[in-house]
Biopython code that builds the backbone (N, CA, C, O; Angstrom):
import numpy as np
from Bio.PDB.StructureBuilder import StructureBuilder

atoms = [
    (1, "UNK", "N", (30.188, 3.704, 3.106)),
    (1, "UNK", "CA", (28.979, 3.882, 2.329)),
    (1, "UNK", "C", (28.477, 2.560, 1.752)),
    (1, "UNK", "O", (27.296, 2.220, 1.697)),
    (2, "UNK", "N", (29.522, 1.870, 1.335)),
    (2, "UNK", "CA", (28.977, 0.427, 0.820)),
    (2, "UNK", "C", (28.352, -0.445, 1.570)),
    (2, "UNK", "O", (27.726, -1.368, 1.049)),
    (3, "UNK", "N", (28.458, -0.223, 3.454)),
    (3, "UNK", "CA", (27.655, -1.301, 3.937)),
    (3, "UNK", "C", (25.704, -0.496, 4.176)),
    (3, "UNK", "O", (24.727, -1.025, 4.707)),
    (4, "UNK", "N", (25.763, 0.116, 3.888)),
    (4, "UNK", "CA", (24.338, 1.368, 4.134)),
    (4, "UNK", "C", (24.136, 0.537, 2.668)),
    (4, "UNK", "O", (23.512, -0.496, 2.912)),
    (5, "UNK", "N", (24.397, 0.628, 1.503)),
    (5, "UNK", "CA", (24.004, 0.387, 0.393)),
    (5, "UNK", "C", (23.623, -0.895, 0.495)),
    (5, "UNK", "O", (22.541, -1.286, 0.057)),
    (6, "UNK", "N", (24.598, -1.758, 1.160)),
    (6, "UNK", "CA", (23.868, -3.507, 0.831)),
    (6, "UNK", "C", (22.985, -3.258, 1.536)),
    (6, "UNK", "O", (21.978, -3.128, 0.841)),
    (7, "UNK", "N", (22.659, -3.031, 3.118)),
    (7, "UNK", "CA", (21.895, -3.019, 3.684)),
    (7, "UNK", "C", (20.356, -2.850, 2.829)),
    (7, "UNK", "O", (19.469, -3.644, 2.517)),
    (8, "UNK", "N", (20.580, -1.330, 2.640)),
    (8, "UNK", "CA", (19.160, -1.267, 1.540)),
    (8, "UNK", "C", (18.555, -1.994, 0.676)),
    (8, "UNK", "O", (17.371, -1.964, 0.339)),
    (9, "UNK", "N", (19.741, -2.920, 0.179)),
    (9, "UNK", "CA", (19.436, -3.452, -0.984)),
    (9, "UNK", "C", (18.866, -4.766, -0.619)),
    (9, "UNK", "O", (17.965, -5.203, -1.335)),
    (10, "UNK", "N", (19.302, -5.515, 0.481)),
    (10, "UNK", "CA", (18.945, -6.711, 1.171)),
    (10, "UNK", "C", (17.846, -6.400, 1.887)),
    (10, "UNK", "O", (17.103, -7.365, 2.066)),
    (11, "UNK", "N", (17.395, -5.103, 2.485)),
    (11, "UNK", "CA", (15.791, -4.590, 3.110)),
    (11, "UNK", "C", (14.787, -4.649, 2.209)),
    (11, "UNK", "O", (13.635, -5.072, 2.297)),
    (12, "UNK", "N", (15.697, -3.924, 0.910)),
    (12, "UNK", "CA", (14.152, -4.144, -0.475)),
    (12, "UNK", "C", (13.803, -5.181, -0.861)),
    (12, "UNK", "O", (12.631, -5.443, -1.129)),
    (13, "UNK", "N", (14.896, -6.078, -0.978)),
    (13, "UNK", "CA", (14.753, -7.633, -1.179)),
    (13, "UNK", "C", (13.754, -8.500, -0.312)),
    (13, "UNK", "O", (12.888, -9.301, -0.666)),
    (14, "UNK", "N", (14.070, -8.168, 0.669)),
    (14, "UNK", "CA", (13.057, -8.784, 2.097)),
    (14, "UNK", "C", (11.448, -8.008, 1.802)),
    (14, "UNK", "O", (10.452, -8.731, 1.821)),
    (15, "UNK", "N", (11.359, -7.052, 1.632)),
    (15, "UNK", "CA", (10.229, -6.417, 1.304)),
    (15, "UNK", "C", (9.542, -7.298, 0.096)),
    (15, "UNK", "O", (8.627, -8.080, 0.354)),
    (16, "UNK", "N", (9.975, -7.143, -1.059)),
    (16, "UNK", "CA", (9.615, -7.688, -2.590)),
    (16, "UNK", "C", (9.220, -9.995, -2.261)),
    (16, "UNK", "O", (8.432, -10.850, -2.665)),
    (17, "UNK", "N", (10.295, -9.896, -1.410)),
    (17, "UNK", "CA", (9.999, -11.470, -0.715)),
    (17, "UNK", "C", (8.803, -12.120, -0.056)),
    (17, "UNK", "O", (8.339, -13.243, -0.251)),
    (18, "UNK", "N", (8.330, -10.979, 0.929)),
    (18, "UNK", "CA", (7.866, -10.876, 1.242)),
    (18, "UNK", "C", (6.238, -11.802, 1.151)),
    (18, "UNK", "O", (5.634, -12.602, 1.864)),
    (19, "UNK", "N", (5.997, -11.036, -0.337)),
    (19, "UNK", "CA", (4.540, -11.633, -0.554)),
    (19, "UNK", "C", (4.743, -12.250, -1.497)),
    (19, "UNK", "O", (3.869, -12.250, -2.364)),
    (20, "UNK", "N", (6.084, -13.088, -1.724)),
    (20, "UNK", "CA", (6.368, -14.070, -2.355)),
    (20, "UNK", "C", (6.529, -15.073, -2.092)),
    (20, "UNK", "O", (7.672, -15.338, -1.718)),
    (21, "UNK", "N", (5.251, -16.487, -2.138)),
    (21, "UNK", "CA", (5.542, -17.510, -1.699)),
    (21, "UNK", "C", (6.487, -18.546, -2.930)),
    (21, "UNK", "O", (6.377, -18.385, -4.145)),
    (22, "UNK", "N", (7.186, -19.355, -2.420)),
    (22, "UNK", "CA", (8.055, -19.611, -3.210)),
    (22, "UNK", "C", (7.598, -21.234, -3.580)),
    (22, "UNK", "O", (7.455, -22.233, -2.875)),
    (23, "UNK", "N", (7.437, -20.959, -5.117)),
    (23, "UNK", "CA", (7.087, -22.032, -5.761)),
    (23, "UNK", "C", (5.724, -22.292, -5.866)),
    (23, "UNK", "O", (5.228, -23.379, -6.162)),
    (24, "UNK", "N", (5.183, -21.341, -5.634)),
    (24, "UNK", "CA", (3.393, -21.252, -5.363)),
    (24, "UNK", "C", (3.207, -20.289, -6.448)),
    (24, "UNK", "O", (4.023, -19.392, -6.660)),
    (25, "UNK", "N", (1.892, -20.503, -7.300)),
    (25, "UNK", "CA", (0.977, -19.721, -8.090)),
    (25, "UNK", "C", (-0.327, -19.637, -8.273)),
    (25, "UNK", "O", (-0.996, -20.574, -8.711)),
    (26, "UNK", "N", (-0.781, -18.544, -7.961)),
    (26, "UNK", "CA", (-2.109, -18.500, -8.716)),
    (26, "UNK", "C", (-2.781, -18.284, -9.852)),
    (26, "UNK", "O", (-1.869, -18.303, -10.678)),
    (27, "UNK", "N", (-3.911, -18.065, -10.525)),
    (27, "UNK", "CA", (-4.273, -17.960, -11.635)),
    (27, "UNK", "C", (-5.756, -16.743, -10.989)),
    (27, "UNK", "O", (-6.715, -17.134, -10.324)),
    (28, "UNK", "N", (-5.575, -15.670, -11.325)),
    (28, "UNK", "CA", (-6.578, -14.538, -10.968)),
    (28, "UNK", "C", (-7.215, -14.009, -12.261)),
    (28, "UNK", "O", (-6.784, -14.377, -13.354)),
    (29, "UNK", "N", (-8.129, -13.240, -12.159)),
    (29, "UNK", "CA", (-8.756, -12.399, -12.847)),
    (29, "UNK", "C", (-7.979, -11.493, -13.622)),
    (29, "UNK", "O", (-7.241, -10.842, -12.882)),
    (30, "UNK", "N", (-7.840, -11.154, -14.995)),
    (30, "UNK", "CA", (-7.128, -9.815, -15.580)),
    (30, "UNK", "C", (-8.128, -8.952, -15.069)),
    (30, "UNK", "O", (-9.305, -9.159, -14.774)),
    (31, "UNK", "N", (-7.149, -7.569, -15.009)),
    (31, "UNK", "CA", (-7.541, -6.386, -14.291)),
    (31, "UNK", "C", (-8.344, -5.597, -15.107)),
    (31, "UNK", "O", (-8.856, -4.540, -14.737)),
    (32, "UNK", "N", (-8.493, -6.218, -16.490)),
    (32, "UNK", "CA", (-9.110, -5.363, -17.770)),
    (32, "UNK", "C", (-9.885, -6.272, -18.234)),
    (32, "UNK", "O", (-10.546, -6.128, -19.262)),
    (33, "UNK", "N", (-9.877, -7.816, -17.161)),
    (33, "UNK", "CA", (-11.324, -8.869, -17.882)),
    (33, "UNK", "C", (-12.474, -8.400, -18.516)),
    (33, "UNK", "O", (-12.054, -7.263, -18.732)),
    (34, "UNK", "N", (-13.435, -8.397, -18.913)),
    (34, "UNK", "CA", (-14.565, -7.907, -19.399)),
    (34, "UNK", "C", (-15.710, -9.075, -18.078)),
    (34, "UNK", "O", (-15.612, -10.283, -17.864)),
    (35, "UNK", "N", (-16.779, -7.945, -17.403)),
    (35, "UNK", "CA", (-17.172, -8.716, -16.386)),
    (35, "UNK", "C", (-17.911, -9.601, -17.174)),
    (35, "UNK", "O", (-17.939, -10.754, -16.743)),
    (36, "UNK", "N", (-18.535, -9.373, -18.243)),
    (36, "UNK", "CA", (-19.466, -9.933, -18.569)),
    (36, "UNK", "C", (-18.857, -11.719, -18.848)),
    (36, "UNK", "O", (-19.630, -12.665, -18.693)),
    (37, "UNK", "N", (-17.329, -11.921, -19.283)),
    (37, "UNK", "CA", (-16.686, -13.069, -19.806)),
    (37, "UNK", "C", (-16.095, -13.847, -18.197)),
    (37, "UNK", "O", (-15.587, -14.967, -18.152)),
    (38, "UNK", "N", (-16.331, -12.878, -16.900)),
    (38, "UNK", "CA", (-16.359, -12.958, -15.698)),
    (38, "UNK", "C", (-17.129, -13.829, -15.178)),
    (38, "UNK", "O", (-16.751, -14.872, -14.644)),
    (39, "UNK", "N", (-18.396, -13.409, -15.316)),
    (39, "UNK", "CA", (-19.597, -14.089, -15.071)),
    (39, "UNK", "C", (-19.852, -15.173, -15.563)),
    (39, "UNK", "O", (-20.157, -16.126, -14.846)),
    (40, "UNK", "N", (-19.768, -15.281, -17.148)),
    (40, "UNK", "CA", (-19.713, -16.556, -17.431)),
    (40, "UNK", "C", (-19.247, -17.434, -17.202)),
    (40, "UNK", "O", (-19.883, -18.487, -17.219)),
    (41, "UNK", "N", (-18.065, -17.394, -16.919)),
    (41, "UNK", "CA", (-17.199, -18.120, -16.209)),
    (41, "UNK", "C", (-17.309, -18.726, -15.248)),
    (41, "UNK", "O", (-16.921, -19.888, -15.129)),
    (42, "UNK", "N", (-17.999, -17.892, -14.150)),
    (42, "UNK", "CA", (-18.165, -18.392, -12.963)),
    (42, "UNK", "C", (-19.565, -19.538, -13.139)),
    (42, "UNK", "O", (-19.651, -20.572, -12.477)),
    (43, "UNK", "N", (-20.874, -18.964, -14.453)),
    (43, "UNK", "CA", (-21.893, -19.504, -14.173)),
    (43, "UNK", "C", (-21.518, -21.276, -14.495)),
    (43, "UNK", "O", (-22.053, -22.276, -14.015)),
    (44, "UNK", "N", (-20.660, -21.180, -15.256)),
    (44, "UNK", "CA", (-20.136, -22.364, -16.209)),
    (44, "UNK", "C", (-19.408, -23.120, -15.154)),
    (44, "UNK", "O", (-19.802, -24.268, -14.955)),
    (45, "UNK", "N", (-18.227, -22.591, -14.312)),
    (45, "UNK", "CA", (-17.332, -23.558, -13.222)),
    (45, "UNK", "C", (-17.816, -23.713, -12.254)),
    (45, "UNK", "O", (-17.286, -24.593, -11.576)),
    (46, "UNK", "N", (-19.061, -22.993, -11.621)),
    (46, "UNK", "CA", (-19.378, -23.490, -10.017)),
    (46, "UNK", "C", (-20.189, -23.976, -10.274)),
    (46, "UNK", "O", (-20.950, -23.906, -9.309)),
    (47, "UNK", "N", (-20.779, -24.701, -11.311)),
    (47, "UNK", "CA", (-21.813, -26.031, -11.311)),
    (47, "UNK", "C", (-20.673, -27.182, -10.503)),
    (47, "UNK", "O", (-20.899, -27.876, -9.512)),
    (48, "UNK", "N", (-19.362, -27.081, -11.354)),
    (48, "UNK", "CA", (-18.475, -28.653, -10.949)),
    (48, "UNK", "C", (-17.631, -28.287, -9.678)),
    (48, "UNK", "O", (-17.323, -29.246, -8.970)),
    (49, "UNK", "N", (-17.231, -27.099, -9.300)),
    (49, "UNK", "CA", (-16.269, -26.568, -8.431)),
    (49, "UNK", "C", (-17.035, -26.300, -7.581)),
    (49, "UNK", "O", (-18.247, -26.231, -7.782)),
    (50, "UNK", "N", (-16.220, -25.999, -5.943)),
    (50, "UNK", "CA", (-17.047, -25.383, -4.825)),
    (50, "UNK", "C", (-16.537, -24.164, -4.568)),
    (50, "UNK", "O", (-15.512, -23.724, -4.047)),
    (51, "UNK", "N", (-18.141, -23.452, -5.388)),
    (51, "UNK", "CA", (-17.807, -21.906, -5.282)),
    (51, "UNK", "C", (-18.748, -21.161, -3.781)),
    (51, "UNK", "O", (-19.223, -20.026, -3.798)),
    (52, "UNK", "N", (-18.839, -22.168, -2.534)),
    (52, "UNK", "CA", (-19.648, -21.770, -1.456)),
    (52, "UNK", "C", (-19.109, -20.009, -1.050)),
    (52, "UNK", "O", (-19.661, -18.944, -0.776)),
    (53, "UNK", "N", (-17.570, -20.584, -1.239)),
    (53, "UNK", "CA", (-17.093, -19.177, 0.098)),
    (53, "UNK", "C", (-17.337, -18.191, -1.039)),
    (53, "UNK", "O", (-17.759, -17.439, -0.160)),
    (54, "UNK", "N", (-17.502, -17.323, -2.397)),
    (54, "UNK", "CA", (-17.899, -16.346, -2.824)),
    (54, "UNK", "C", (-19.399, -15.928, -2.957)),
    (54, "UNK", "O", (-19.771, -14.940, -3.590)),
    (55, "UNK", "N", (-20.083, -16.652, -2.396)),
    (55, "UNK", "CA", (-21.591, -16.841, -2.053)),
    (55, "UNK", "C", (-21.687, -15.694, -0.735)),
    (55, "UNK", "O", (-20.713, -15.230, -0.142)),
    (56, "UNK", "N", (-22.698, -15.476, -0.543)),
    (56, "UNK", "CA", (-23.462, -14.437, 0.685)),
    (56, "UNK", "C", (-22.720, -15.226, 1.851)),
    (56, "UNK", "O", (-22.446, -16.409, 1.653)),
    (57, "UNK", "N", (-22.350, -14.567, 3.170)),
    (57, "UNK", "CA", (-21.855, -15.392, 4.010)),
    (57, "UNK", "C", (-20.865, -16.011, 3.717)),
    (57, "UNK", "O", (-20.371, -16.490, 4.738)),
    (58, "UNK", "N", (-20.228, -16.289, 2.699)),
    (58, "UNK", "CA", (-18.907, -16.877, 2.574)),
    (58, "UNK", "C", (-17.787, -16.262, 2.889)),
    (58, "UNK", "O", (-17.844, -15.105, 3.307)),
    (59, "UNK", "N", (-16.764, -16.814, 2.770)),
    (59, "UNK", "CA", (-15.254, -15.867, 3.938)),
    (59, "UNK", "C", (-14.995, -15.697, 2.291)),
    (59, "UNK", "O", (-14.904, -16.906, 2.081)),
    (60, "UNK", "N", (-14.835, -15.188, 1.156)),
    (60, "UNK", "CA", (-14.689, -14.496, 0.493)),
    (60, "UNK", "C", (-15.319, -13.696, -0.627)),
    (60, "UNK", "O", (-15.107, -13.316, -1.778)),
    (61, "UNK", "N", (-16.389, -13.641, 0.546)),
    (61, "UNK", "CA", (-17.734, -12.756, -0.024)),
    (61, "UNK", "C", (-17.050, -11.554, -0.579)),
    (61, "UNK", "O", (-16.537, -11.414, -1.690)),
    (62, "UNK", "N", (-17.149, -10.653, 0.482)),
    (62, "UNK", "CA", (-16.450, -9.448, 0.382)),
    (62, "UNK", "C", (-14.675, -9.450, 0.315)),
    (62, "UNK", "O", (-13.742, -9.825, 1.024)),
    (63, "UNK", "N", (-14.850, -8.890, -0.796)),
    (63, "UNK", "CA", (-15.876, -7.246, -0.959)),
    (63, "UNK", "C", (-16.984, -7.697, -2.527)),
    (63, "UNK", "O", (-16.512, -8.281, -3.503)),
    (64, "UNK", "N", (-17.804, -7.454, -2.467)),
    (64, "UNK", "CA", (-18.899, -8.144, -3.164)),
    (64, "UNK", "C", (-18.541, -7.487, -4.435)),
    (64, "UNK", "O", (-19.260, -6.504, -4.618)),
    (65, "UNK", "N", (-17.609, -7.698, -5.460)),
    (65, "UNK", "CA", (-17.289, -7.586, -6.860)),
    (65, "UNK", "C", (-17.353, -8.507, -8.076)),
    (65, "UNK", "O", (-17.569, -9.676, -7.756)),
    (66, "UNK", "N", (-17.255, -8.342, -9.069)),
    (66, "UNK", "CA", (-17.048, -10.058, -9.849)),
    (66, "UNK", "C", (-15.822, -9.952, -10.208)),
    (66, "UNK", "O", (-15.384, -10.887, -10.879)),
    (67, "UNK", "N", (-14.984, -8.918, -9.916)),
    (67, "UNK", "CA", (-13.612, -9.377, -10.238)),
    (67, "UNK", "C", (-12.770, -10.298, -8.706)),
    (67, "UNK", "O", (-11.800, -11.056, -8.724)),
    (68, "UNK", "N", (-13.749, -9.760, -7.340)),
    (68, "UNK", "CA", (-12.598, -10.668, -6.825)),
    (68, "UNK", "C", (-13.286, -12.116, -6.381)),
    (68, "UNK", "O", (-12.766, -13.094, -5.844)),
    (69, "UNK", "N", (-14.665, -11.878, -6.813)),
    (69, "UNK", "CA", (-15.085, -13.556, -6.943)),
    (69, "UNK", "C", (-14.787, -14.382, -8.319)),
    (69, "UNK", "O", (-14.526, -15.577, -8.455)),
    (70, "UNK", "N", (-14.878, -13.638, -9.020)),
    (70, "UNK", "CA", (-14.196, -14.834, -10.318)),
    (70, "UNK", "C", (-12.477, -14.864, -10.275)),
    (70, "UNK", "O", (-11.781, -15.665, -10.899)),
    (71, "UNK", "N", (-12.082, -13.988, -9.547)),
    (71, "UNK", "CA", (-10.382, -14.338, -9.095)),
    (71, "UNK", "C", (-10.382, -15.668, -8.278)),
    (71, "UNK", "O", (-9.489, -16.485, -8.503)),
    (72, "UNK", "N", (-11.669, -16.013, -7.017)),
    (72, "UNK", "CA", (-11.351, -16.685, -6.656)),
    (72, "UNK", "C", (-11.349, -18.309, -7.464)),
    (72, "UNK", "O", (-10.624, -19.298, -7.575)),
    (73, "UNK", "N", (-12.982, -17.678, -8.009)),
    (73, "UNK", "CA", (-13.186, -19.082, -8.471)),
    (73, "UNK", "C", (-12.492, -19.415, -9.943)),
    (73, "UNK", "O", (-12.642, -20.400, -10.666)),
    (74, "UNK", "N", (-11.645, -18.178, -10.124)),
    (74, "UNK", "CA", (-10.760, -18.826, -11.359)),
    (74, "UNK", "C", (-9.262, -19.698, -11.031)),
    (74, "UNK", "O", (-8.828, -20.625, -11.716)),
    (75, "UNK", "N", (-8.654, -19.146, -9.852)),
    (75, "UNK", "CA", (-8.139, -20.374, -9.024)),
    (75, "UNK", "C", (-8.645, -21.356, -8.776)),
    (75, "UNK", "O", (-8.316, -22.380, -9.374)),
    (76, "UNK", "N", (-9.342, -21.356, -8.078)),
    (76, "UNK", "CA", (-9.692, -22.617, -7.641)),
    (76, "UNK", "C", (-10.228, -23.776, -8.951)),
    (76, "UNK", "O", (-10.340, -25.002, -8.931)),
    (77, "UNK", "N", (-10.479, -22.764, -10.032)),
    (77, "UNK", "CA", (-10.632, -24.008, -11.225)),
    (77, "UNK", "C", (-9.039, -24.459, -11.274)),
    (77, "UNK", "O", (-8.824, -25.665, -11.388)),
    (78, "UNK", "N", (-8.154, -23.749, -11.211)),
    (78, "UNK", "CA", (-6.869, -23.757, -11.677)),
    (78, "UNK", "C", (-5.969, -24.940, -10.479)),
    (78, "UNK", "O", (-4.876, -25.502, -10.536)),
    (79, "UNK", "N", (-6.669, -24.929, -9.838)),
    (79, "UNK", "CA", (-6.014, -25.650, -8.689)),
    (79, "UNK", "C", (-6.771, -27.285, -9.183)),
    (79, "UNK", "O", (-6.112, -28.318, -9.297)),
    (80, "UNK", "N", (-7.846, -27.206, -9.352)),
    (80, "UNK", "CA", (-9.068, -28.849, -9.651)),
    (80, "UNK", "C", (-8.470, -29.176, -11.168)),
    (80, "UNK", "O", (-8.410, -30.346, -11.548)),
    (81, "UNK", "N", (-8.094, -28.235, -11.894)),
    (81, "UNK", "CA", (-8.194, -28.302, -13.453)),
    (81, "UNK", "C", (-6.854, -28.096, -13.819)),
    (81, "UNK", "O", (-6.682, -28.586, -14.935)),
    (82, "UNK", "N", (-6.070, -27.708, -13.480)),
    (82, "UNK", "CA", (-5.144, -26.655, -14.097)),
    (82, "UNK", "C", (-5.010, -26.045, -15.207)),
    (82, "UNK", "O", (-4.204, -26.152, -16.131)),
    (83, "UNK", "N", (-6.025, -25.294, -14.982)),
    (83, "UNK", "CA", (-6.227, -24.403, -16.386)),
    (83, "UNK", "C", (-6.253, -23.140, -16.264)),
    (83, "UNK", "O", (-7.253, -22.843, -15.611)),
    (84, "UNK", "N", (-5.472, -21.944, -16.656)),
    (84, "UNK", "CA", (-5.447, -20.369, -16.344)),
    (84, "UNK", "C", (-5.754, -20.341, -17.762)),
    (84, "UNK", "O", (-5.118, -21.039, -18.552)),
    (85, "UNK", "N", (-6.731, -19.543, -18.141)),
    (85, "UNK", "CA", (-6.902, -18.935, -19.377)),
    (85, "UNK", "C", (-6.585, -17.513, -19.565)),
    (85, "UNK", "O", (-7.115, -16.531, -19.044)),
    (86, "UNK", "N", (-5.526, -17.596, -20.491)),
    (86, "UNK", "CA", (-4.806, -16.097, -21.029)),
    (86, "UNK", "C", (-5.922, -15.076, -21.312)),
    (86, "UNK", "O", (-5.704, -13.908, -20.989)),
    (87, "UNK", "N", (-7.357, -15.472, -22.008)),
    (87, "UNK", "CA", (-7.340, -14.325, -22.619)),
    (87, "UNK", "C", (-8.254, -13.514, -21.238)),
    (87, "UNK", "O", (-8.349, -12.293, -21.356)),
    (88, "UNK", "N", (-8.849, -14.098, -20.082)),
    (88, "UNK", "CA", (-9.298, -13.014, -19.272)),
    (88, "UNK", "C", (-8.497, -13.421, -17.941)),
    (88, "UNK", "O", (-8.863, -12.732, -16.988)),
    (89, "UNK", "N", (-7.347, -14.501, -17.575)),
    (89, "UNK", "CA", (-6.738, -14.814, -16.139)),
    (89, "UNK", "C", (-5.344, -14.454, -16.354)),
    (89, "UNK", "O", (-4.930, -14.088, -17.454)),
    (90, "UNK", "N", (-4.665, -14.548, -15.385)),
    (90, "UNK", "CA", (-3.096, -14.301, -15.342)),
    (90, "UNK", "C", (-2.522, -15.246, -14.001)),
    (90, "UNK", "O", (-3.253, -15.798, -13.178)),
    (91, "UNK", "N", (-1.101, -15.272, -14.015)),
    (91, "UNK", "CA", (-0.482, -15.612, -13.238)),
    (91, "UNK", "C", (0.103, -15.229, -12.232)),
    (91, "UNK", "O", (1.216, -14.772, -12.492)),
    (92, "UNK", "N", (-0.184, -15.217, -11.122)),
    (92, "UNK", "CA", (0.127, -14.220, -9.709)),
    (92, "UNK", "C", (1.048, -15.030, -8.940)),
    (92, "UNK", "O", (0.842, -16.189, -8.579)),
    (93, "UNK", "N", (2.413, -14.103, -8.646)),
    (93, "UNK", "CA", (3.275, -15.090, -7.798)),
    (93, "UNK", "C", (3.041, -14.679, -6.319)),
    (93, "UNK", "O", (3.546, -15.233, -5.343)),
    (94, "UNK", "N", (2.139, -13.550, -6.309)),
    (94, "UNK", "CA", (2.107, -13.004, -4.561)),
    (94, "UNK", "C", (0.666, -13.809, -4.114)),
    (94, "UNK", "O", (-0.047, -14.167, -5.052)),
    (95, "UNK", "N", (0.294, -14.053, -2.987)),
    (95, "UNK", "CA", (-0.584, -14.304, -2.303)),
    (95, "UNK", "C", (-1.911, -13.260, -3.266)),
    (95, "UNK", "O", (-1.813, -12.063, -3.535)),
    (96, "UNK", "N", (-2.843, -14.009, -3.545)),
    (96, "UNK", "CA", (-3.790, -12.875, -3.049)),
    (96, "UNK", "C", (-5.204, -12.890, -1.976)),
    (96, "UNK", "O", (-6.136, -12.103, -1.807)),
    (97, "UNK", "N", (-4.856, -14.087, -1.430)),
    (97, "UNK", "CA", (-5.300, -13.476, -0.216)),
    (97, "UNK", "C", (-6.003, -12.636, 0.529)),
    (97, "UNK", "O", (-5.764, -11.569, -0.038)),
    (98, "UNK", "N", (-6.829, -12.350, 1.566)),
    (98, "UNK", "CA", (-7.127, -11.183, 1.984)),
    (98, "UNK", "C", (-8.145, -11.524, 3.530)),
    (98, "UNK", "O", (-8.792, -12.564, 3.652)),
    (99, "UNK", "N", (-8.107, -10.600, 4.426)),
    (99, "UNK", "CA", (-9.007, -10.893, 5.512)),
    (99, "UNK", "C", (-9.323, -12.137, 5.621)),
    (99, "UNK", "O", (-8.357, -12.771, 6.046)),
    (100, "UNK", "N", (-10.396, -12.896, 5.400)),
    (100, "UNK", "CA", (-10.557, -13.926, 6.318)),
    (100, "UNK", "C", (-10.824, -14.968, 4.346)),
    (100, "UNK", "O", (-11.228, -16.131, 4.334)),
    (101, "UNK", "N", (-10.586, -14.416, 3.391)),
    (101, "UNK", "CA", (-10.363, -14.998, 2.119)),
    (101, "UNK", "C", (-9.288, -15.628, 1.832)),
    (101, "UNK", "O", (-8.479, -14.858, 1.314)),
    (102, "UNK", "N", (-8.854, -16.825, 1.945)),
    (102, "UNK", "CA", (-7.696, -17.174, 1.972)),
    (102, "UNK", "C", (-7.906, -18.740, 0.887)),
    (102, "UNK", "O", (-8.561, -19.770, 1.045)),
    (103, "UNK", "N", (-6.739, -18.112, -0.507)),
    (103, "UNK", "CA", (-7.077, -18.708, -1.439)),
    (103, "UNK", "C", (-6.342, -19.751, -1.006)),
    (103, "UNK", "O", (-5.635, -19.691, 0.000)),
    (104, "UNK", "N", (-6.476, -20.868, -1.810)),
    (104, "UNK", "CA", (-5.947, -22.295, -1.801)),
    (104, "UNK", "C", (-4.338, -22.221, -2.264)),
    (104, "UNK", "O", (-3.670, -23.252, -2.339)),
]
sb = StructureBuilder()
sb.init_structure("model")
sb.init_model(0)
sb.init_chain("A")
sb.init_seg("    ")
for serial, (resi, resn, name, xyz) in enumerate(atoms, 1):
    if name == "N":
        sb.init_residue(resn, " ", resi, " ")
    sb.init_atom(name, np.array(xyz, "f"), 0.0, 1.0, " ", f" {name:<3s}", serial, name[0])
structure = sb.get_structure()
């Protein structure tokens, strides 16, 4: 019974690993941001940052929200700046990523 048990336990591990890049972070959107402190945000950082790809036609247009365009462009301040702000960003150790959106 004990080798069925590691097994599992080393499969969940590989799973949870998975979308864990190691030693990599992002800085995303809180899930309870207020859009409105969203927006500002964005109107304020993509004067200095290149916020092209959350634009029309950009590879992380869609899905056309302001939570997953100010996710992006709140990385990407975080990457130019290093700055995550607590009271509307957080710290993401998984990819977030997506279709042809592929954060820095």
């Amino acid at each position: 019974m004990a080798p069925k048990s590691l097994s599992l336990c080393f499969f969940s591990f590989l799973i949870v690993c998975s979308t864990y890049v190691e030693g990599k972070e992002w800085c995303v959107a809180q899930t309870h941001a207020p859009e409105e402190r969203l927006i500002q945000f964005m109107n304020d950082k993509c004067l200095y940052i290149d916020c092209r790809p959350i634009t029309w036609g950009g590879s992380c247009y869609e899905p056309n929200t302001v939570r997953n365009h100010a996710s992006y462009a709140i990385d990407l301040n975080f990457r130019v700046n290093g700055e995550c702000d607590p009271s509307f960003a957080t710290i993401a150790v998984t990819d977030p990523s997506f279709r042809s959106c592929v954060y820095p």
